[in-house]
Backbone as a printed PyTorch tensor [residue, N CA C, xyz], in Angstrom:
tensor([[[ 35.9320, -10.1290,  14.0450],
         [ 37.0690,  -9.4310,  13.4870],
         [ 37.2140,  -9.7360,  11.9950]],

        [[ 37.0600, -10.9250,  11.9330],
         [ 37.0170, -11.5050,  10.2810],
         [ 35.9970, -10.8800,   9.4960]],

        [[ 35.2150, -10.3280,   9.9710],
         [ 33.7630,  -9.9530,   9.4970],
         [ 34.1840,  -8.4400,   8.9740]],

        [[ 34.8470,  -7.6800,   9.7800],
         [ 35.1260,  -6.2350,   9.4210],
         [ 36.1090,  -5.9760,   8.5270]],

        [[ 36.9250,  -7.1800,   8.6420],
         [ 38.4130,  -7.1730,   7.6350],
         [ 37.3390,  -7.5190,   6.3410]],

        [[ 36.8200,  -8.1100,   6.1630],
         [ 36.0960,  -8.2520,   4.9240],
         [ 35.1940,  -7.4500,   4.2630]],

        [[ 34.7830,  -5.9860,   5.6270],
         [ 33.9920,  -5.3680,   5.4270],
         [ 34.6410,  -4.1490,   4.9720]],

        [[ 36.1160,  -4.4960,   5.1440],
         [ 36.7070,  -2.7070,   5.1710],
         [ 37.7820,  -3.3160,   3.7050]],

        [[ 38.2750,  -4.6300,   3.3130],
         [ 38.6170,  -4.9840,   2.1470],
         [ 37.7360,  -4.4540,   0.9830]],

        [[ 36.2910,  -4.8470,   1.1780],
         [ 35.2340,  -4.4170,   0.4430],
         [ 35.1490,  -3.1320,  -0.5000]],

        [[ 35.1010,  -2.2820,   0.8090],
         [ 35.3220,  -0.7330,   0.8170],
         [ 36.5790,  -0.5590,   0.0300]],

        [[ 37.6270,  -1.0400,  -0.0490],
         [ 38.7250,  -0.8440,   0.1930],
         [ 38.9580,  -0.8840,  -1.8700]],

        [[ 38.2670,  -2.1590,  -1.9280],
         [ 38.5020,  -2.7960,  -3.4990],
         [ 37.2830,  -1.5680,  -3.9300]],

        [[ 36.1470,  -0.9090,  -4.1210],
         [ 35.1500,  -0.6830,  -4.5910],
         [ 35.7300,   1.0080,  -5.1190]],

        [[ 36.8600,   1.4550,  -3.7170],
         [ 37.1750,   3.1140,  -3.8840],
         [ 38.3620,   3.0280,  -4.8590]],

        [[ 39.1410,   1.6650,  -4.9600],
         [ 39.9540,   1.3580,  -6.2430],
         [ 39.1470,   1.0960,  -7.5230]],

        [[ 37.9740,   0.2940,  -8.0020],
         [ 37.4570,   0.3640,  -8.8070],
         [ 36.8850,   1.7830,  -9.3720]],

        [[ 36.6260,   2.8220,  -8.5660],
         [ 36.0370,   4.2680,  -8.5930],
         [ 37.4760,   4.8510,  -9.0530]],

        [[ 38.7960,   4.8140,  -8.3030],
         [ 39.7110,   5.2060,  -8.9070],
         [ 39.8680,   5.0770, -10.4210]],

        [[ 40.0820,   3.5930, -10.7520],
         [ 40.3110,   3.0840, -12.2670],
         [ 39.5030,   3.7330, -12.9720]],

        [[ 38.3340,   3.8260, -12.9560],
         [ 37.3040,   4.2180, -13.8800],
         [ 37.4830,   6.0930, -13.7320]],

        [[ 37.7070,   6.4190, -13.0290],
         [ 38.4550,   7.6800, -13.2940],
         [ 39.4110,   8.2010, -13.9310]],

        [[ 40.1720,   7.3420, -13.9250],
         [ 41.7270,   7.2880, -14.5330],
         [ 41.4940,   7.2330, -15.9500]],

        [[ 40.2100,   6.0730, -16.4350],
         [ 40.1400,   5.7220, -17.7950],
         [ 39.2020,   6.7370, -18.1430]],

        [[ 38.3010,   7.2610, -17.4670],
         [ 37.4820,   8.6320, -18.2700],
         [ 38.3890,   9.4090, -18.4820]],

        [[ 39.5640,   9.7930, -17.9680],
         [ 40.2580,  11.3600, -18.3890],
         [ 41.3240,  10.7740, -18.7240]],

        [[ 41.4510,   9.5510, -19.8290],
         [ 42.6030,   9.2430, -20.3670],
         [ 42.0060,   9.1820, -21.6790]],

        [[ 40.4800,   9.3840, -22.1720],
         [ 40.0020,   9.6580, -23.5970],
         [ 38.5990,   8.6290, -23.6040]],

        [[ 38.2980,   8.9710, -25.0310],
         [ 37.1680,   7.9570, -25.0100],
         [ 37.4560,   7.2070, -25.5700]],

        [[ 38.7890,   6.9580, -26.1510],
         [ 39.0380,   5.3630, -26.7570],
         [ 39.0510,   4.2520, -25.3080]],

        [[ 39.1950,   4.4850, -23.9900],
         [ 39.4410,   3.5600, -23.3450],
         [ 37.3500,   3.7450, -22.3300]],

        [[ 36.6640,   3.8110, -23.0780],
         [ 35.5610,   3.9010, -22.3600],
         [ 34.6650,   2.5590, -22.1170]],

        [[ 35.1250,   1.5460, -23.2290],
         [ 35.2470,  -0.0020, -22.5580],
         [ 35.5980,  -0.3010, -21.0140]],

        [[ 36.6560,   0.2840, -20.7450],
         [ 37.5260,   0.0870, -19.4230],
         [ 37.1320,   0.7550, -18.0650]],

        [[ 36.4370,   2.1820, -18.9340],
         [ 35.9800,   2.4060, -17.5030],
         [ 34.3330,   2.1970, -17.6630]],

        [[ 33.4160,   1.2800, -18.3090],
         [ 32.3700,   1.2060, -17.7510],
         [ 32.4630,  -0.5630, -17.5200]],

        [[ 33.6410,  -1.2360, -17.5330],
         [ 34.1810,  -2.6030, -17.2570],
         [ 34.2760,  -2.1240, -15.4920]],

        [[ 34.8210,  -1.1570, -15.0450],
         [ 35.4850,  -0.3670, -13.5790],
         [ 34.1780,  -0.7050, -13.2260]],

        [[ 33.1840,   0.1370, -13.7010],
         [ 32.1260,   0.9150, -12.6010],
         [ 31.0930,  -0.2130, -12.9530]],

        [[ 31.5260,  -1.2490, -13.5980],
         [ 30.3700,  -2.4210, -13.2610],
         [ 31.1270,  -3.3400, -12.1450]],

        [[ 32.3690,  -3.5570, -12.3220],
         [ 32.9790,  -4.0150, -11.1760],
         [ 32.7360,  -3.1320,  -9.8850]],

        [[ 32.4630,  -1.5780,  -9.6210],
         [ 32.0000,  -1.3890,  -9.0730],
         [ 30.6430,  -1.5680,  -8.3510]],

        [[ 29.7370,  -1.1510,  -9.3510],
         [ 28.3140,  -1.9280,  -8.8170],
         [ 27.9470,  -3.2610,  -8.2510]],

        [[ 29.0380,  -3.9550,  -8.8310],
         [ 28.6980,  -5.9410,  -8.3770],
         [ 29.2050,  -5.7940,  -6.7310]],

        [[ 30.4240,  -4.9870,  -6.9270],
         [ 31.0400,  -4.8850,  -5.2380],
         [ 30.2590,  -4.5430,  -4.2100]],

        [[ 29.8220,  -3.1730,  -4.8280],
         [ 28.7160,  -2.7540,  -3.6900],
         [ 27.6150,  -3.4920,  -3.6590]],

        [[ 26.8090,  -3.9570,  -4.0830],
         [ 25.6140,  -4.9780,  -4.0610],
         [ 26.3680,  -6.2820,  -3.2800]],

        [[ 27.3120,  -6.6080,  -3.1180],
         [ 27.9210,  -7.6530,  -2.4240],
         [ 28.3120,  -7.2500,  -1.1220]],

        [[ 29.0720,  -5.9910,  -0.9710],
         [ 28.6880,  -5.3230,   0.2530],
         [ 27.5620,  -5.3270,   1.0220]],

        [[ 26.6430,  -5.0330,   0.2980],
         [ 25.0860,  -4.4450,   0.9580],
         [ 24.5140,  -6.1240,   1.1500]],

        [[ 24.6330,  -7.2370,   0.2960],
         [ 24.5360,  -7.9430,   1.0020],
         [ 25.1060,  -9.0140,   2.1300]],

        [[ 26.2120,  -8.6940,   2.3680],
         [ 26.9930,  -9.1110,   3.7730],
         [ 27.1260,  -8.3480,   4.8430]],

        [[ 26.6450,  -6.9160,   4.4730],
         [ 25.9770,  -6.1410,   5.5680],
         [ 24.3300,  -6.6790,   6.1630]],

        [[ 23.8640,  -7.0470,   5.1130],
         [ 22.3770,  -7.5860,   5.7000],
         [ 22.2870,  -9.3390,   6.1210]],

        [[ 23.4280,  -9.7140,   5.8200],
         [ 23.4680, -11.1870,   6.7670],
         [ 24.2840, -10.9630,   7.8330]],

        [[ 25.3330,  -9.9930,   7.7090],
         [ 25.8000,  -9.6230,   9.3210],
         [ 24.6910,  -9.4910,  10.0030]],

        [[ 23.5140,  -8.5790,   9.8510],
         [ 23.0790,  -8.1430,  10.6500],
         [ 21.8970,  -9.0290,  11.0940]],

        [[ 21.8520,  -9.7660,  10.3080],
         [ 20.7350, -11.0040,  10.5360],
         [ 21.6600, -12.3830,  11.0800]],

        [[ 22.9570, -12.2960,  11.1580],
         [ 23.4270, -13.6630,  11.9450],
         [ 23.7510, -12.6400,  13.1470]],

        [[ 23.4110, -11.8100,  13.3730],
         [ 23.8690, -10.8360,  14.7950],
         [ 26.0010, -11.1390,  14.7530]],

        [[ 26.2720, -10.7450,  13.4970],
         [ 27.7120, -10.1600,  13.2650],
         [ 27.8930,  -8.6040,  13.8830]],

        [[ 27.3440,  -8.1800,  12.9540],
         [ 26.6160,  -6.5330,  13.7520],
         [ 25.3660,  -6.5010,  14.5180]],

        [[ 25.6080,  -5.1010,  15.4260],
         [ 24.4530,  -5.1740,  15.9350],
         [ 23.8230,  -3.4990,  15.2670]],

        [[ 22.8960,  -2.9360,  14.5910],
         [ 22.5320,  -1.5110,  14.1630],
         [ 21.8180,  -1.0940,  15.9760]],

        [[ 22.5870,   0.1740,  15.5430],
         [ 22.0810,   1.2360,  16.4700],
         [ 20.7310,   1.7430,  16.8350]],

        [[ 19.9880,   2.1890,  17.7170],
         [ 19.3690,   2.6940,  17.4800],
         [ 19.5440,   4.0720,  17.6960]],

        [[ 18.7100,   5.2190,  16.7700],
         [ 18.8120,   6.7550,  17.1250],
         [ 17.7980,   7.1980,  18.3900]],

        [[ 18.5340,   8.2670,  18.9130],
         [ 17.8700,   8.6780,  19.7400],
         [ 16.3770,   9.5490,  19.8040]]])
């Protein structure tokens, strides 16, 4: 349970960082410091995501599906 709360916080902080950096592109280009400050805070998130998705799945936190 701890594992998904951290997994959906994740998500949660990364679609706010995507917000901000939106906010600061269509507020001008004087604030374009701010939003490529956003969308690197974005990138670090997701790469931190992707890797606590791949030790979930290697301490068997998750289990991946298989397709049919």
């Amino acid at each position: 349970m701890v594992f998904k709360m951290l997994v959906l916080a994740l998500l949660a902080c990364i679609v706010a960082s995507l917000a901000k950096a939106m906010f600061h592109m269509s507020s001008g280009p004087d604030q374009s410091g701010d939003m490529v400050r956003a969308l690197t805070w974005r990138i670090s998130l997701s790469l931190a995501l992707f890797g606590i998705l791949m030790l979930g799945a290697r301490l068997h936190l998750i289990v991946p599906h298989g397709g049919p």
